[in-house]
N, C-alpha and C positions, 0 to 999 in steps of 0.2 A: 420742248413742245413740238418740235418738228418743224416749225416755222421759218423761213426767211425773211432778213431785214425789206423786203418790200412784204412780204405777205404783213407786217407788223405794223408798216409804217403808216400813220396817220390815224390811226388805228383807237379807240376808247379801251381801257381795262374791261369794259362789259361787251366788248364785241372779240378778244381775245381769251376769256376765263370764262366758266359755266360759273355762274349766278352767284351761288352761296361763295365761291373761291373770289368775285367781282367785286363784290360786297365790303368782304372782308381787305383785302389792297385798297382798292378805294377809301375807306375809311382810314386806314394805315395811312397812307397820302396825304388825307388833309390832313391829318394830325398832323405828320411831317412839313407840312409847311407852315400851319399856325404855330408850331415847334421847331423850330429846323437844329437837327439833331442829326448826324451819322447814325444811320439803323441797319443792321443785323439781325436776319431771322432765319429759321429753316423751316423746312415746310415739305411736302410729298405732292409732285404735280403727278397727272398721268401725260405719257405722251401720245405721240401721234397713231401709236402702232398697239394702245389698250394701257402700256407697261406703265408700274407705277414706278417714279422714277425721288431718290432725294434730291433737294435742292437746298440754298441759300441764297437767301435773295439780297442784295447791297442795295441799301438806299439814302440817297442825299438828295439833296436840292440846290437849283442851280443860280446864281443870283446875277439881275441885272446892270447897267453902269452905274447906279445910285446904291444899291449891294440890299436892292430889294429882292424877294423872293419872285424870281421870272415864273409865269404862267404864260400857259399855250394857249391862244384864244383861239377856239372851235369857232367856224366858219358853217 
């Protein structure tokens, strides 16, 4: 994406992805957590400079001292 860890941080999936690509992670997400499952996908992001570029995206979740599924509560 072109981005840096501060340009990232703090950041919604819908303030970092155009809409239909926000959409679709987001959804991928919850399921990921009402499922917590090691996921695997690839996908075609564009970057910063037009280019479309491949990716694989690694997803888990991370869990609390109780070994519940930790959320970030939005302030």
């Amino acid at each position: 994406m072109g981005k840096t860890a501060e340009d990232i941080r703090g950041k919604t999936i819908f303030e970092l992805w155009p809409d239909e690509n926000a959409a679709l992670y987001h959804a991928q997400d919850l399921e990921l957590m009402q499922h917590p499952n090691f996921h695997v996908s690839d996908s075609t992001i564009i970057d910063k400079y037009g280019k479309r570029r491949p990716v694989i995206f690694i997803k888990d979740v991370f869990y609390d001292e109780s070994r519940k599924v930790a959320r970030r509560a939005r302030t």
